[in-house]
Backbone as JSON, one array per atom type, in Angstrom:
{
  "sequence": "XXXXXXXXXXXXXXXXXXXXXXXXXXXXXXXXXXXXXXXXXXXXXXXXXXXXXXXXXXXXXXXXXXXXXXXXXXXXXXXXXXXXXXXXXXXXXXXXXXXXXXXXXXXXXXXXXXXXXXXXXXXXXXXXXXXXXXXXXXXXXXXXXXXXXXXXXXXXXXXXXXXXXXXXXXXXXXXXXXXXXXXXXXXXXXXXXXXXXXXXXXXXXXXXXXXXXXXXXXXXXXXXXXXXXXXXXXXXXXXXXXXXXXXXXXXXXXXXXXXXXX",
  "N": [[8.82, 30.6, 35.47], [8.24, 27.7, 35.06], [10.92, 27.32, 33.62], [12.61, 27.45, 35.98], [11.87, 25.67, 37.93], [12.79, 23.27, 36.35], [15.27, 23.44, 36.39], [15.72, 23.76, 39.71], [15.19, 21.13, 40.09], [17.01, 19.82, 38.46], [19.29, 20.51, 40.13], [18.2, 18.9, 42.56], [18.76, 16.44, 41.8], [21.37, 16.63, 41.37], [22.47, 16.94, 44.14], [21.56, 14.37, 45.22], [23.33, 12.52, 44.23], [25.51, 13.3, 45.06], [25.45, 13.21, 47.8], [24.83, 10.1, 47.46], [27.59, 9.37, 46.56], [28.93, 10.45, 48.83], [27.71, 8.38, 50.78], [28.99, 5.94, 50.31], [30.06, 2.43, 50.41], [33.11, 1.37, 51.24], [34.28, -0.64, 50.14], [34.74, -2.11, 46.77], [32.65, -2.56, 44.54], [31.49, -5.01, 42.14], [30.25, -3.44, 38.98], [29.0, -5.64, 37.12], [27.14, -7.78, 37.44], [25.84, -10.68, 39.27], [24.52, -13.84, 37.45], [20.95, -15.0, 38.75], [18.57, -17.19, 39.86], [16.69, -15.43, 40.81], [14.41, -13.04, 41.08], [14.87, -9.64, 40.27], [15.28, -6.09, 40.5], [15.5, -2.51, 39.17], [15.8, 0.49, 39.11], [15.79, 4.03, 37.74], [15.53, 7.25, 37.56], [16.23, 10.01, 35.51], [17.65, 13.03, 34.57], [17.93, 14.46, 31.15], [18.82, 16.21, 28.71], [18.65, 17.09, 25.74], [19.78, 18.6, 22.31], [17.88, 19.58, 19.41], [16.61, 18.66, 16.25], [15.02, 19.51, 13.61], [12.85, 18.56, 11.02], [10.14, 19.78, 9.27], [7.05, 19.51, 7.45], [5.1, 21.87, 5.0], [2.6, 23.41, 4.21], [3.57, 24.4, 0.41], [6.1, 24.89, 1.41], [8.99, 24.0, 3.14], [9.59, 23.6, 6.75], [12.06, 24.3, 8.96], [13.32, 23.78, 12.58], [15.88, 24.25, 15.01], [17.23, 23.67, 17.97], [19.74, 23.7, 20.21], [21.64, 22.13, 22.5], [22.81, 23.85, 23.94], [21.11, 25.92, 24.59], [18.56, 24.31, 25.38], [17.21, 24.23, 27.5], [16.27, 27.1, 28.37], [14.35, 26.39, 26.01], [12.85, 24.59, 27.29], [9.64, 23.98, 28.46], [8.95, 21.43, 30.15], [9.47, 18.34, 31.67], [10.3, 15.06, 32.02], [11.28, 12.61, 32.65], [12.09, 8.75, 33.19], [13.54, 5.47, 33.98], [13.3, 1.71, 33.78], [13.96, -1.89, 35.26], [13.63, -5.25, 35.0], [14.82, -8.68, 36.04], [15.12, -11.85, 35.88], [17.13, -14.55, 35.89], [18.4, -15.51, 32.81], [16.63, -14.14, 31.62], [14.46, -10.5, 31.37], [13.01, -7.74, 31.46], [12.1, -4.55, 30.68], [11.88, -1.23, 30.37], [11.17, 2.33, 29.27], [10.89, 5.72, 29.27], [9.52, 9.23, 28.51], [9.07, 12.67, 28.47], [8.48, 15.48, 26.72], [8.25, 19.14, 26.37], [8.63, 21.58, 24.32], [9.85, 24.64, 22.9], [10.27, 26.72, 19.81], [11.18, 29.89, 18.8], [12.55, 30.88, 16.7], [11.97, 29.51, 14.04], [12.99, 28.34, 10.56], [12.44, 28.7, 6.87], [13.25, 28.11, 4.05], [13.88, 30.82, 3.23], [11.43, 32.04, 3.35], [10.29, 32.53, 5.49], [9.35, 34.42, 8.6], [11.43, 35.32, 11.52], [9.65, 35.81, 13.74], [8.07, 33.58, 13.47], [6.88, 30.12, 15.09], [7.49, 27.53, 16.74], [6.32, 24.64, 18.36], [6.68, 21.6, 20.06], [5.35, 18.72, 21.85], [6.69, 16.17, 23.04], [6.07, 12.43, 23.53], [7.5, 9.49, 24.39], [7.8, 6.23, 24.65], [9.51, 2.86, 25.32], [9.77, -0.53, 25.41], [10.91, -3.85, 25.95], [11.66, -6.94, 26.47], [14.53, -8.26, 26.91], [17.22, -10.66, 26.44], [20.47, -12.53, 28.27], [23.44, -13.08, 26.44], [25.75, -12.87, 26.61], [28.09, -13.34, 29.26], [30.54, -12.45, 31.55], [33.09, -11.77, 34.02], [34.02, -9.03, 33.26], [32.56, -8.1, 31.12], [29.3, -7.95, 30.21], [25.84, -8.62, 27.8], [22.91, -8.09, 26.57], [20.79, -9.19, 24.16], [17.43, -7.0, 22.96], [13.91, -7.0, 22.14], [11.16, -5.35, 21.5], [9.03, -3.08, 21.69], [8.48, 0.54, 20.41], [6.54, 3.6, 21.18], [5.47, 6.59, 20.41], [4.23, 9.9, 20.58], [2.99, 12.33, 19.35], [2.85, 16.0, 19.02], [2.44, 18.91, 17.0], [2.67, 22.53, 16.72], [2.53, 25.33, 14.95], [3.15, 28.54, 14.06], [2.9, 30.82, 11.63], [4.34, 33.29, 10.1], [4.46, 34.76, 6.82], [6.9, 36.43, 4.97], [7.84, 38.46, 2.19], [5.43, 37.97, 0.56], [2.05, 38.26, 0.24], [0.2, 36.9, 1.4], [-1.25, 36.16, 4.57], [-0.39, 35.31, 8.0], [-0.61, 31.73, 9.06], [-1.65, 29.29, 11.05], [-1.0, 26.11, 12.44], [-1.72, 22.54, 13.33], [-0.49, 19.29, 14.32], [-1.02, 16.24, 14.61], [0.36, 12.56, 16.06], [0.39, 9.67, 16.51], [2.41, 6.45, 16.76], [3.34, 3.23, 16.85], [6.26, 1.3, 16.41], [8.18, -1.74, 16.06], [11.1, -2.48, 17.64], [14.38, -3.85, 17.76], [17.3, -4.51, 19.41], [20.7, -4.12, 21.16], [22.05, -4.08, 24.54], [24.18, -3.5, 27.18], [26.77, -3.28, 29.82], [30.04, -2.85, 30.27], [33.36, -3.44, 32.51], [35.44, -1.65, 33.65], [38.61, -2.32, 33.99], [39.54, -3.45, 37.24], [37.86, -2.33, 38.78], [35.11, -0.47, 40.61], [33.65, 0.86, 38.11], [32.29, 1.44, 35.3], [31.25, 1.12, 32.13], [28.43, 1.74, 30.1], [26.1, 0.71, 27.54], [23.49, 1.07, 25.14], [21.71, 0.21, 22.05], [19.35, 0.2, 19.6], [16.47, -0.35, 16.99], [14.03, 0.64, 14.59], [11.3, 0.98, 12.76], [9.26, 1.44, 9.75], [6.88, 0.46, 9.84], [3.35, 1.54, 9.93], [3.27, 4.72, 10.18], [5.91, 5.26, 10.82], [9.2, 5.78, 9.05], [12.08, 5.53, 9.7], [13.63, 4.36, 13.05], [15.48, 5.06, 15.48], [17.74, 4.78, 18.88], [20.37, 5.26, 21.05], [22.66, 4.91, 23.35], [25.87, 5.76, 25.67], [28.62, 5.87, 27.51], [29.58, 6.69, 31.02], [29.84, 5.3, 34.37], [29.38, 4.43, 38.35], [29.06, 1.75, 40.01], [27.41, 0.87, 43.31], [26.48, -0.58, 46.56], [23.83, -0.1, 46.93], [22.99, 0.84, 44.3], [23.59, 2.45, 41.24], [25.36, 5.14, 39.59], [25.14, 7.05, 36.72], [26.54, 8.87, 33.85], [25.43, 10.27, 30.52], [25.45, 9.8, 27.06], [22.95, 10.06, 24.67], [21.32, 9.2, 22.16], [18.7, 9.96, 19.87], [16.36, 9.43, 17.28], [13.53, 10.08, 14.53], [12.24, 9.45, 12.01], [9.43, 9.79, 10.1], [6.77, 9.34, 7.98], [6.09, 10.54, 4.91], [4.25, 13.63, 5.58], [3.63, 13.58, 7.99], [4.32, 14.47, 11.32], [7.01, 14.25, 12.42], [9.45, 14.53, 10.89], [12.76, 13.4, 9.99], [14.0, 13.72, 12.38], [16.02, 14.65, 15.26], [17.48, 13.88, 18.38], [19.61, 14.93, 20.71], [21.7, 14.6, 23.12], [23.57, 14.82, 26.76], [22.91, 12.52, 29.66], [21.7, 12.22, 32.9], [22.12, 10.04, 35.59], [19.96, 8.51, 38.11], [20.61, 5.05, 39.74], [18.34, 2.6, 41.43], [18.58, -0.19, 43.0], [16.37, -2.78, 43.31]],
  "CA": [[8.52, 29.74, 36.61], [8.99, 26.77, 34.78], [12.73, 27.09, 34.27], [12.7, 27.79, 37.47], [11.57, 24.16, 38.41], [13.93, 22.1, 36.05], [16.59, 23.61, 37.28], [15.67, 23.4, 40.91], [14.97, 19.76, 40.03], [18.41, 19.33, 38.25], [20.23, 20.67, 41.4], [17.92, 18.61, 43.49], [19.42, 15.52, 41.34], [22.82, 16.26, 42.01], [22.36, 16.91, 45.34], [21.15, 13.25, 45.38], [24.45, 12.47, 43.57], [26.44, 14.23, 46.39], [24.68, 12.6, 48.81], [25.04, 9.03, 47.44], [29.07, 9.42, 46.79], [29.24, 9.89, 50.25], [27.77, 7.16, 51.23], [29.29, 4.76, 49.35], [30.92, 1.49, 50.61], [35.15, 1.32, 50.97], [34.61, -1.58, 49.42], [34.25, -1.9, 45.15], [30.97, -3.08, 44.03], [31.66, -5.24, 40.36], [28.97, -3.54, 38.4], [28.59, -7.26, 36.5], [25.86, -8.29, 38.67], [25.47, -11.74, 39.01], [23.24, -14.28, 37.02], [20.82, -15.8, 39.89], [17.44, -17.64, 39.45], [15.4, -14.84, 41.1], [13.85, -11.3, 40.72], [15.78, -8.44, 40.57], [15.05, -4.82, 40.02], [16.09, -1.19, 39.41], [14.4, 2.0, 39.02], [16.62, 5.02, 37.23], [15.01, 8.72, 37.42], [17.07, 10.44, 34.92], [17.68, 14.07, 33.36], [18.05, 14.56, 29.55], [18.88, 17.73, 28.12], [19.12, 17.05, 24.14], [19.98, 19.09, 21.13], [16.9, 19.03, 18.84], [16.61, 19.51, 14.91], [13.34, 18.7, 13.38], [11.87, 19.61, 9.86], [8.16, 20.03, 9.05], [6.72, 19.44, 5.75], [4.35, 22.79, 4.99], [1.91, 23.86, 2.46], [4.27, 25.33, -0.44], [7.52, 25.62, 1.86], [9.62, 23.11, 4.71], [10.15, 24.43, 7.52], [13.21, 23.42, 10.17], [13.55, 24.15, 13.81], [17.05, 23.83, 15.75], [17.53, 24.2, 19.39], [21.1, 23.28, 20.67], [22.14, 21.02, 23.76], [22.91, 24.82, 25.38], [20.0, 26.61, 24.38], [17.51, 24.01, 25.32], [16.61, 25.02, 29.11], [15.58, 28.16, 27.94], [12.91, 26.33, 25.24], [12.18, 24.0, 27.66], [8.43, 23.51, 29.09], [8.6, 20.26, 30.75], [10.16, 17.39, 30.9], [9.9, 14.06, 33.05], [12.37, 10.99, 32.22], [12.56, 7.39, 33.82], [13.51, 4.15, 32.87], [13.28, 0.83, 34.68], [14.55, -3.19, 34.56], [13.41, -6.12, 36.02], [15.25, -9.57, 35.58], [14.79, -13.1, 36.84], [17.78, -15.38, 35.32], [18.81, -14.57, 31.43], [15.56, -13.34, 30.52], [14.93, -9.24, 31.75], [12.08, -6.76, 30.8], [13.12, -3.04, 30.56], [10.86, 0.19, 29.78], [11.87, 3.72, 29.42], [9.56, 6.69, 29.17], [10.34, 10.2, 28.53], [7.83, 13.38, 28.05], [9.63, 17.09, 26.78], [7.76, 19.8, 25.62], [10.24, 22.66, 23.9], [8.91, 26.04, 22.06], [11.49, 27.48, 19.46], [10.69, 31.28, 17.9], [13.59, 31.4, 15.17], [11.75, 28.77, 12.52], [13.15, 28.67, 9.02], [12.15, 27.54, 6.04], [13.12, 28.7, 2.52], [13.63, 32.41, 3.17], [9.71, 32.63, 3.43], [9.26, 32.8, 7.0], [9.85, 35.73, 9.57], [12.19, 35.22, 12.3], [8.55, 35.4, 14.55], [7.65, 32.24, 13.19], [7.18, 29.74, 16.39], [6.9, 26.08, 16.22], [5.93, 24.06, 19.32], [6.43, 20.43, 20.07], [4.92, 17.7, 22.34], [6.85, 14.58, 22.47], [6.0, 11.43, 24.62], [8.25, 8.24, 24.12], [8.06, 4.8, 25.68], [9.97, 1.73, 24.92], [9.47, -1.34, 26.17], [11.37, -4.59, 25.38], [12.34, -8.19, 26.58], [15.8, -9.03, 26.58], [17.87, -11.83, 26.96], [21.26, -12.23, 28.36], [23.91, -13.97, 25.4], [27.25, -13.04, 26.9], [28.29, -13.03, 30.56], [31.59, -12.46, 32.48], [33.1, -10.55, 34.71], [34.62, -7.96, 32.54], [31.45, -7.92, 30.31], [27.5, -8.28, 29.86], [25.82, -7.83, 26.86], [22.18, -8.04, 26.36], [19.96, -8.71, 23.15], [16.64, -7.66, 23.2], [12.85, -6.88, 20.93], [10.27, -4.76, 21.46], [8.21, -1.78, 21.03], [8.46, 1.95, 20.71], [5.47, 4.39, 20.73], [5.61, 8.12, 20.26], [3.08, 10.55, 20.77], [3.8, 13.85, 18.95], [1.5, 16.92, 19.03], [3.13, 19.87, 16.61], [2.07, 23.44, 16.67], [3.31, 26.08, 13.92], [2.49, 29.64, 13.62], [3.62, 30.91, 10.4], [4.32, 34.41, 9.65], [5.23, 34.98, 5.51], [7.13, 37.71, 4.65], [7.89, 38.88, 0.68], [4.52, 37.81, 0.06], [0.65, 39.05, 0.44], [0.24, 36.03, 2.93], [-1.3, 36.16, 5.66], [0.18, 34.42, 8.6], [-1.22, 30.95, 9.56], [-1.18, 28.48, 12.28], [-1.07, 24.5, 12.34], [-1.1, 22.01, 14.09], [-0.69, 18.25, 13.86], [-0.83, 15.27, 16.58], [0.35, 11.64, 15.52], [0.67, 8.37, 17.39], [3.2, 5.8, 16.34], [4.21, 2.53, 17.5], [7.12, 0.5, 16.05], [8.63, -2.83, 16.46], [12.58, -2.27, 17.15], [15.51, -4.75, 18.31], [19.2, -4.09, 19.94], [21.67, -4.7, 22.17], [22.11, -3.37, 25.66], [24.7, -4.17, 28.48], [28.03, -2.99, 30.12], [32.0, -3.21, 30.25], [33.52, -2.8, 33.19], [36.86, -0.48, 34.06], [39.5, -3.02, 34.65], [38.98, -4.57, 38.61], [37.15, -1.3, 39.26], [33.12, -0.45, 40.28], [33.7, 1.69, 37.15], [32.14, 0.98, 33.85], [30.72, 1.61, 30.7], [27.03, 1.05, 29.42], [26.0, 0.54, 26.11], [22.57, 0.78, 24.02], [21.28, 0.66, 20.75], [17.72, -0.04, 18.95], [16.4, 0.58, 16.08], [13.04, -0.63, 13.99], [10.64, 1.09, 12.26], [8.86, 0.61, 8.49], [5.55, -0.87, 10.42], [2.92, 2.36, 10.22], [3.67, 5.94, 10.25], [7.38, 5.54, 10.99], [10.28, 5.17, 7.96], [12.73, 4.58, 10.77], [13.78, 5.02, 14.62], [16.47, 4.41, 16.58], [18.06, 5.22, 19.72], [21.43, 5.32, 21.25], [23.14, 5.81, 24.42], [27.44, 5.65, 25.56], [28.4, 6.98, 29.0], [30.46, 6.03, 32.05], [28.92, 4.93, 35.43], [29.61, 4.07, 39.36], [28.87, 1.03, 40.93], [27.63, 0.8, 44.43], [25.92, -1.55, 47.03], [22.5, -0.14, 46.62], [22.96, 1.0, 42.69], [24.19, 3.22, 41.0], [25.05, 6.43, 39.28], [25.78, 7.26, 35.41], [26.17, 10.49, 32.72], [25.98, 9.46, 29.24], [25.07, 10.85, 25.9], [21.6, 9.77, 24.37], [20.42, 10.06, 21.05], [16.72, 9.35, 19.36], [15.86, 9.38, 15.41], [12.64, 9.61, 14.4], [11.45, 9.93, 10.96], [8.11, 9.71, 10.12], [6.33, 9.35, 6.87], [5.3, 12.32, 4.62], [3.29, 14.69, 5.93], [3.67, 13.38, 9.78], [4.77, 15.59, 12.15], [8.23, 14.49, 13.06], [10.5, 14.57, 9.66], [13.78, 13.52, 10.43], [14.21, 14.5, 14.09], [16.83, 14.1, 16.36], [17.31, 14.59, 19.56], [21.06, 14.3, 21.49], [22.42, 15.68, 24.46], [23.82, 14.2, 27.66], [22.02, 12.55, 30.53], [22.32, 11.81, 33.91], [20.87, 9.04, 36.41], [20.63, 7.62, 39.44], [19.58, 4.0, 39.58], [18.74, 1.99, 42.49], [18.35, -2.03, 42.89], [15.85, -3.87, 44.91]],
  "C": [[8.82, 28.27, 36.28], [10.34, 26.03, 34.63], [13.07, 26.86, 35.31], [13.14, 26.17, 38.23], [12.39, 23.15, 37.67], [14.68, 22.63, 36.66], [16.74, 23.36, 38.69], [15.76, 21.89, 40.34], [15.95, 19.16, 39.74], [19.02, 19.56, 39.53], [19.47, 19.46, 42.71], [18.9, 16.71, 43.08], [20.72, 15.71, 41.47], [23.18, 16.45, 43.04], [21.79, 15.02, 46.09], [22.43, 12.59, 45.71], [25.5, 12.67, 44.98], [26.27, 13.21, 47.59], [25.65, 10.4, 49.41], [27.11, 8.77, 47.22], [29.51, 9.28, 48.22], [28.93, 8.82, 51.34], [27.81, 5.64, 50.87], [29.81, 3.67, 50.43], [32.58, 1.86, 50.04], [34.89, 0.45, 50.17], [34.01, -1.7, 47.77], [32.99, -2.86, 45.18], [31.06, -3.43, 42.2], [30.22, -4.8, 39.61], [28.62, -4.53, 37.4], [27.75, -7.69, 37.6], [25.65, -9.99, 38.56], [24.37, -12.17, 38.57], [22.42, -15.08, 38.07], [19.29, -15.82, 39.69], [16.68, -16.76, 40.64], [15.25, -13.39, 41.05], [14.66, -9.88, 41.44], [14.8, -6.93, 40.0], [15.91, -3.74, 40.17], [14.72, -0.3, 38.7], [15.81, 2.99, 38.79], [15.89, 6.66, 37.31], [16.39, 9.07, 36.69], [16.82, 12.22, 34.54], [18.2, 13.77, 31.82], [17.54, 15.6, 29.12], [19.39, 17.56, 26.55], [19.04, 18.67, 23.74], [18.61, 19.0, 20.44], [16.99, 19.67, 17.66], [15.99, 18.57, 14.3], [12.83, 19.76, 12.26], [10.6, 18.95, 9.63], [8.18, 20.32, 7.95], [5.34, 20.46, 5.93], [3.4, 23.07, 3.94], [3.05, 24.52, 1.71], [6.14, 25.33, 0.43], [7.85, 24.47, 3.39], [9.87, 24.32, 5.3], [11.39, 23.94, 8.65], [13.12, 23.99, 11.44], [14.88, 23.64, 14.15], [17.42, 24.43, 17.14], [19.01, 23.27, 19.87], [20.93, 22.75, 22.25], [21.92, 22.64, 24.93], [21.88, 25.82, 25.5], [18.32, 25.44, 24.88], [16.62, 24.07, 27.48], [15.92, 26.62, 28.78], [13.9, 27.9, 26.92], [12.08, 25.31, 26.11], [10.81, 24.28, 28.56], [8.42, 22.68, 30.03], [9.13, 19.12, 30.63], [10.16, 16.24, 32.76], [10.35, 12.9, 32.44], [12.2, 10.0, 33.42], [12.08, 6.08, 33.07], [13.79, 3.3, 34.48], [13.64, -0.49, 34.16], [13.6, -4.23, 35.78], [13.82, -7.92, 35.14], [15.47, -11.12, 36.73], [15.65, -14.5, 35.51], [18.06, -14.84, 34.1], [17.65, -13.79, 30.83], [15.39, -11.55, 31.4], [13.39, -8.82, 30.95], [12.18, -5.51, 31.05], [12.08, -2.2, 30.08], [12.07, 1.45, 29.96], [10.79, 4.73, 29.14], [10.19, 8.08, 29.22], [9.06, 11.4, 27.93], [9.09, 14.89, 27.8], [8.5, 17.72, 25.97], [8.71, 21.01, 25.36], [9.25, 23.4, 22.79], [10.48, 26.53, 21.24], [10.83, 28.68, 18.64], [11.8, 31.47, 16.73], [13.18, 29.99, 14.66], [12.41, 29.54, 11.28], [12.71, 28.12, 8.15], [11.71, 28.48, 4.39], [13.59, 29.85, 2.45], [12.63, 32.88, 3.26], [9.15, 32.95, 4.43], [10.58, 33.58, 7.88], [10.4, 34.78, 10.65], [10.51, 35.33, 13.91], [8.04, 34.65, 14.31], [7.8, 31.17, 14.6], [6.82, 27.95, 15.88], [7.28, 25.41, 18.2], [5.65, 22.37, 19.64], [6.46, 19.68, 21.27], [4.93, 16.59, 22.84], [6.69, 13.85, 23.8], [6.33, 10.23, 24.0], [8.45, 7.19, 24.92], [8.54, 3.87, 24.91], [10.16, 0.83, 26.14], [9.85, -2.75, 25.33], [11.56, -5.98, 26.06], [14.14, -8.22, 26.47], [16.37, -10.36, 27.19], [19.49, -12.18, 26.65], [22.56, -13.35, 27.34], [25.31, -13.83, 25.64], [27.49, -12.58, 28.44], [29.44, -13.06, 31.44], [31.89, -11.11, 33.34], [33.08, -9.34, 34.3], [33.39, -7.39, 31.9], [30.38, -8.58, 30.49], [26.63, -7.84, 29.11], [24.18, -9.17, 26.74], [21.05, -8.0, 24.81], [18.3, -8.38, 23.77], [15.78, -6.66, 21.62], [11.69, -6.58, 22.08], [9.44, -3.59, 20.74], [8.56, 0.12, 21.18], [7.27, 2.38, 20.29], [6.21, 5.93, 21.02], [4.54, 8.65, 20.39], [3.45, 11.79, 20.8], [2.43, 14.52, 18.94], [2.58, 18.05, 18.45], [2.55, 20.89, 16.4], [3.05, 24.67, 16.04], [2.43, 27.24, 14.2], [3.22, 30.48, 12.64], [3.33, 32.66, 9.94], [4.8, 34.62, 8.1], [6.0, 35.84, 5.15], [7.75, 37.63, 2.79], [6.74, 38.52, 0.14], [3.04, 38.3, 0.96], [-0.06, 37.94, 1.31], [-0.2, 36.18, 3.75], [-0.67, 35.2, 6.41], [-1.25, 33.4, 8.64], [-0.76, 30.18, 10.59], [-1.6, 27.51, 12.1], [-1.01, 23.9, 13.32], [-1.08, 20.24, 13.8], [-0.34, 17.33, 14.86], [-0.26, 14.22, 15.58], [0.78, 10.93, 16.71], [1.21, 7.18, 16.79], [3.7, 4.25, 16.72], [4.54, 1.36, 16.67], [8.1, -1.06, 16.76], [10.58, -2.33, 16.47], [13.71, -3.67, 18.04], [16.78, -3.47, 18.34], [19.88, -4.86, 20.71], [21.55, -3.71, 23.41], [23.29, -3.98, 26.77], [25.87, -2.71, 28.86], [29.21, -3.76, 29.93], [32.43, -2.71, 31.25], [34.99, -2.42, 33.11], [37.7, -1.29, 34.39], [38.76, -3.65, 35.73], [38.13, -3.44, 39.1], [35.86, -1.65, 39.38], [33.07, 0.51, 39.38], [33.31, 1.02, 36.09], [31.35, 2.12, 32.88], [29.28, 1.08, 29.68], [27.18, 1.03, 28.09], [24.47, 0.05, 25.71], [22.4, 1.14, 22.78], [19.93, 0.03, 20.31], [17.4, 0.58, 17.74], [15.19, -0.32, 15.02], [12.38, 0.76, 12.96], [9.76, 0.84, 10.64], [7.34, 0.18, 8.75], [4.42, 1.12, 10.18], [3.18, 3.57, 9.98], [5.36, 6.35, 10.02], [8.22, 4.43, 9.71], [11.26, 4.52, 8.92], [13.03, 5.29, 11.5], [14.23, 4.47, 14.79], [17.1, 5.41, 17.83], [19.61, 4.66, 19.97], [22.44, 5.91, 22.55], [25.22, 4.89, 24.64], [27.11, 6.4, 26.77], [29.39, 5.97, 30.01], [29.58, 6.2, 33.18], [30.04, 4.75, 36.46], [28.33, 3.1, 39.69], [28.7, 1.17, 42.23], [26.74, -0.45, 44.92], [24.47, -1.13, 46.6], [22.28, 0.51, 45.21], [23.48, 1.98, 42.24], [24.23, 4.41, 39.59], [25.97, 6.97, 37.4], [25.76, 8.63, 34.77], [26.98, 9.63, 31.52], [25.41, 10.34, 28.0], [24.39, 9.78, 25.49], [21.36, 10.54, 23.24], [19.15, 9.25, 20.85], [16.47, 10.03, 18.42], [14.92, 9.16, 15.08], [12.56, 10.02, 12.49], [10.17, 9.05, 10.08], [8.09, 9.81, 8.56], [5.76, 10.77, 6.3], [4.4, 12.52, 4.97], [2.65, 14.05, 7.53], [4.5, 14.62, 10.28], [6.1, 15.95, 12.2], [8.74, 13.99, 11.4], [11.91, 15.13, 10.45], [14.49, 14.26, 11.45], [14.99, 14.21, 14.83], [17.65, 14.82, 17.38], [19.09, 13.74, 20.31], [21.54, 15.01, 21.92], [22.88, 14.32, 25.47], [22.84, 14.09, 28.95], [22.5, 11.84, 31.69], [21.38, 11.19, 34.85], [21.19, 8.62, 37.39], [19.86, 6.75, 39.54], [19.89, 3.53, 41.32], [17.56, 0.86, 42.43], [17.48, -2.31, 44.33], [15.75, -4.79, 44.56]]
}
């Protein structure tokens, strides 16, 4: 039943998609937006369907999980993405937020654990930053900015042994995280086209729980009068300190959005 509902929900998003193509303006729309002393906004609802491969530090034995870009609708649970901007002259303030819960039953780890081994994860990610704008023309716009990331992991293991007198066990482990990170952010646009090309990156941690985190997105977009519509590829690196939840985790697949400006 759940599948059920992303997927309806993806089709209901490109049915959006569909929608908004057709009612585009004849006329191009420079996605370079002008700089202008007053308050702007957008609002993005997005999908994001990552890849995920994530090891867990165990009593006696690591364990790894790997779910693929095409396998992850099947582990998925839940999932609820959007990101937002709001900018008034060079300065800008930006969030993003993202919740996935994903179940995988083929854990490994060592040769010690049965193929019914299950591991279960939790994740909730917000970032939230400042920027300010340091290069501006038509062609290009390119954004530094500094803020925060939090995480909010909850991991759940059930551990079957096999070659040994073992009983199975089950774990679980929560953690809450939040890091200081900097980047860049903007676009490039397509020649004279409403065609372009975004661009982020970020990346902080060291402060707390987290060794380091970063993120990463690439992708091509449409311009229109009331905003517009991208698919890009998105990654996110977490790794956490021993014996935290998330050991060296990362998550990358392609995602798709539809923004719109008031």
């Amino acid at each position: 039943m759940k599948i059920k509902y992303i997927k309806t929900a993806c089709l209901g998003l490109c049915a959006s998609l569909s929608f908004a193509v057709n009612a585009q303006s004849k006329d191009s729309t420079n996605p370079i937006a002008p700089i202008t002393n007053e308050w702007k906004f957008s609002l993005t609802p997005y999908a994001w369907l990552p890849g995920i491969s994530t090891e867990a530090p165990l009593p006696e034995t690591n364990s790894s999980s790997d779910i693929t870009a095409g396998d992850v609708l099947k582990h998925l649970s839940g999932a609820a993405m959007i990101s937002g901007q709001a900018r008034y002259g060079n300065w800008g303030f930006l969030a993003d937020a993202a919740h996935a819960e994903l179940t995988d039953e083929h854990v490994r780890g060592q040769g010690v654990l049965s193929n019914s081994s299950t591991a279960t994860i939790k994740l909730t990610t917000f970032t939230g930053a400042v920027s300010y704008n340091v290069l501006h023309e038509p062609q290009l716009s390119i954004d530094t900015l500094a803020g925060i990331r939090t995480v909010n992991v909850k991991a759940d293991w059930h551990i079957d042994f096999q070659a040994t007198d073992r009983d199975g066990i089950s774990l679980s482990k929560r953690a809450r995280a939040t890091d200081p990170v900097i980047g860049i952010k903007g676009r490039s646009r397509i020649q004279a086209t409403d065609w372009y090309t975004p661009f982020y990156f970020d990346m902080g941690g060291q402060e707390g729980k987290t060794d380091m985190t970063w993120q990463a997105l690439i992708g091509i977009g449409k311009a229109y009068p009331w905003g517009d519509v991208m698919l890009g590829y998105r990654a996110l690196y977490y790794d956490m300190k021993a014996g935290e939840p998330l050991q060296k985790t990362k998550l990358g697949g392609f995602s798709f959005g539809v923004g719109f400006n008031f």
